[in-house]
C-alpha atoms as an extended CHARMM CRD file, in Angstrom:
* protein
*
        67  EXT
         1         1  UNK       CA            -13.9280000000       64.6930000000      -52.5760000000  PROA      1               0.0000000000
         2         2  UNK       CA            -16.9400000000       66.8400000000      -52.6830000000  PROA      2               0.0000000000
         3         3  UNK       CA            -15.8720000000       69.8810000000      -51.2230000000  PROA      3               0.0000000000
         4         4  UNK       CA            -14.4390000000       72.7360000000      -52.8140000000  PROA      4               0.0000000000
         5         5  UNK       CA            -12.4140000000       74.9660000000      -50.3090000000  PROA      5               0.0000000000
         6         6  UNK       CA            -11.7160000000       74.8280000000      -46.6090000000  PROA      6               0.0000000000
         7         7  UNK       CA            -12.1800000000       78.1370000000      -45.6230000000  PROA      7               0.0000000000
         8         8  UNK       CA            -10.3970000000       78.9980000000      -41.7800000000  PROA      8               0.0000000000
         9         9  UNK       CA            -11.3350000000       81.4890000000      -39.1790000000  PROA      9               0.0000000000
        10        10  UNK       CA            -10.1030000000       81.9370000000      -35.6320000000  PROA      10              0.0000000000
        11        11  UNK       CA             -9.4460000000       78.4260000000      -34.0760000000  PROA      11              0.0000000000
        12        12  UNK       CA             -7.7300000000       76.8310000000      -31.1620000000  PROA      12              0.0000000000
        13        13  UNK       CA             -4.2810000000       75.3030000000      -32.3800000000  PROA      13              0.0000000000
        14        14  UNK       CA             -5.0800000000       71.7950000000      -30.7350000000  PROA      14              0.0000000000
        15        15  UNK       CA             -7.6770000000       70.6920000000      -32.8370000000  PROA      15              0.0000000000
        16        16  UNK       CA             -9.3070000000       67.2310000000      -33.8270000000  PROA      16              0.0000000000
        17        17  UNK       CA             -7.4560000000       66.3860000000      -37.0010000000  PROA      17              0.0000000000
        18        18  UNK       CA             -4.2040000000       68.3000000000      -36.7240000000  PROA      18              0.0000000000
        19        19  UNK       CA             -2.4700000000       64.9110000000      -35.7740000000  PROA      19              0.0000000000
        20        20  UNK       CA              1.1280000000       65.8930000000      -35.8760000000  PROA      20              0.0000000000
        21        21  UNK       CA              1.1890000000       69.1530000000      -36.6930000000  PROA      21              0.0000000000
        22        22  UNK       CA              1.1700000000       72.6270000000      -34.3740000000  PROA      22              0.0000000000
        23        23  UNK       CA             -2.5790000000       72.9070000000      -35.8640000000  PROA      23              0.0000000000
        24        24  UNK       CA             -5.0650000000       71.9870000000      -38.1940000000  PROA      24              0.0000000000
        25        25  UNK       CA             -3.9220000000       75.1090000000      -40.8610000000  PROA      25              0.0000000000
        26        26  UNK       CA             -0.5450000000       73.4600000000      -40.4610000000  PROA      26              0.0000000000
        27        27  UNK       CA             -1.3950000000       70.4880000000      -41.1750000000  PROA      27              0.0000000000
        28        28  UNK       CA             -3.7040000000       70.8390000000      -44.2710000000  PROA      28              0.0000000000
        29        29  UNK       CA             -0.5500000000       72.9630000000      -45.1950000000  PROA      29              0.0000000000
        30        30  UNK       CA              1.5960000000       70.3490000000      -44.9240000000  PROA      30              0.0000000000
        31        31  UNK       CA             -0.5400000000       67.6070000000      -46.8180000000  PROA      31              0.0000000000
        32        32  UNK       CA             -2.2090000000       70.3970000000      -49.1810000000  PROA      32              0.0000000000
        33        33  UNK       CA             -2.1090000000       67.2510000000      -51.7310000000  PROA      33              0.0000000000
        34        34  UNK       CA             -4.5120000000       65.2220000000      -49.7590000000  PROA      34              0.0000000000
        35        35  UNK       CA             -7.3630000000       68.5330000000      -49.2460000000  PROA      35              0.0000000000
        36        36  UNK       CA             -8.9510000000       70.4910000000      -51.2330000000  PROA      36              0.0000000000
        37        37  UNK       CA             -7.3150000000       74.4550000000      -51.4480000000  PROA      37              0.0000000000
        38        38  UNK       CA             -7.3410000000       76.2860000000      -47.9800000000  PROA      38              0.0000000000
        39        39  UNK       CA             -8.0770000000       79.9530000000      -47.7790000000  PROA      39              0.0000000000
        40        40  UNK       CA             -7.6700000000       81.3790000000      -44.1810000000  PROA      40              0.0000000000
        41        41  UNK       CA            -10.1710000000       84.4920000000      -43.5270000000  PROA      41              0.0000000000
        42        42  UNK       CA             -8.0280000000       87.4470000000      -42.2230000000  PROA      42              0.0000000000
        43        43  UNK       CA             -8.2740000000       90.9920000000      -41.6510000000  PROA      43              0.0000000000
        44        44  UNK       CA             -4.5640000000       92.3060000000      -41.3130000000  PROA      44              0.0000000000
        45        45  UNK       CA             -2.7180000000       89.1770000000      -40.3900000000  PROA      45              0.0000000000
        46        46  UNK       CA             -4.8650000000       87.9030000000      -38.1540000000  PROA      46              0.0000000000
        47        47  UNK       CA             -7.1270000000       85.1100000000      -38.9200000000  PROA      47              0.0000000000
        48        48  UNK       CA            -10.6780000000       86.9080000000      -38.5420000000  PROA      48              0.0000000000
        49        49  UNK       CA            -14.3610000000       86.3510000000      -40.0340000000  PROA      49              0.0000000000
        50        50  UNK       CA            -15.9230000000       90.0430000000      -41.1680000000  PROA      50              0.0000000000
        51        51  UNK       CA            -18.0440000000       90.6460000000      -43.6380000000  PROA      51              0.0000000000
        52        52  UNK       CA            -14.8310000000       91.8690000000      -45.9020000000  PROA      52              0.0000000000
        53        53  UNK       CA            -12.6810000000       88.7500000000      -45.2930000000  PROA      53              0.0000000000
        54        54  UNK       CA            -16.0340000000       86.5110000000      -45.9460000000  PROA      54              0.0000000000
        55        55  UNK       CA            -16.3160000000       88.3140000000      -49.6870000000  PROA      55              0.0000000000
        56        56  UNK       CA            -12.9780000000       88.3540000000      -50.3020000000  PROA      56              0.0000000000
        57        57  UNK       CA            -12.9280000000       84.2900000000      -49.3910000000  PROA      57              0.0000000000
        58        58  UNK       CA            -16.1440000000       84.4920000000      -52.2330000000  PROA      58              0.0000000000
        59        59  UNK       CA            -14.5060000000       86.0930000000      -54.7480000000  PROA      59              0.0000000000
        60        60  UNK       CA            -11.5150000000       83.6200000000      -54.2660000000  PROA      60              0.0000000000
        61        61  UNK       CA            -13.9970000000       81.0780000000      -54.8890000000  PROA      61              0.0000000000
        62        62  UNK       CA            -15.2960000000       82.4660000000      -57.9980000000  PROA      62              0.0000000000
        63        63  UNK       CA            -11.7670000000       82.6200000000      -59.1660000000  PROA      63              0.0000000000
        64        64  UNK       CA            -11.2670000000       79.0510000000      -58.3430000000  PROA      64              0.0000000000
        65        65  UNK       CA            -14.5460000000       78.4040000000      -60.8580000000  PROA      65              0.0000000000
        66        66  UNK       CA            -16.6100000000       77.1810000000      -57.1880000000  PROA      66              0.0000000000
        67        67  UNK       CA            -18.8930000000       79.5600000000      -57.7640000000  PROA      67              0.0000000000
């Protein structure tokens, strides 16, 4: 596949590629066998890029041997 991690900030819910689904993060949720792992960038529980959800998302990486 080539990629490693989708990583997913703030987006709009219609989105090219979403096809069925309420959104893209649903959808790659739904069909998590066809991508590689998602991990959504959040600060509380919203989805949010800072500099602590960015490093967290790294060390995830590192975990998942990406890195």
């Amino acid at each position: 596949m080539g990629y490693v991690a989708i990583l997913a900030g703030p987006m709009p819910h219609s989105t090219p590629g979403a096809k069925e689904a309420s959104s893209f993060i649903a959808h790659v949720d739904a069909h998590s066998n066809e991508y590689p792992p998602l991990i959504k960038l959040e600060a509380g529980d919203d989805l949010k890029i800072t500099n602590n959800s960015f490093k967290r998302v790294l060390r995830e990486l590192h975990h998942l041997g990406a890195a």
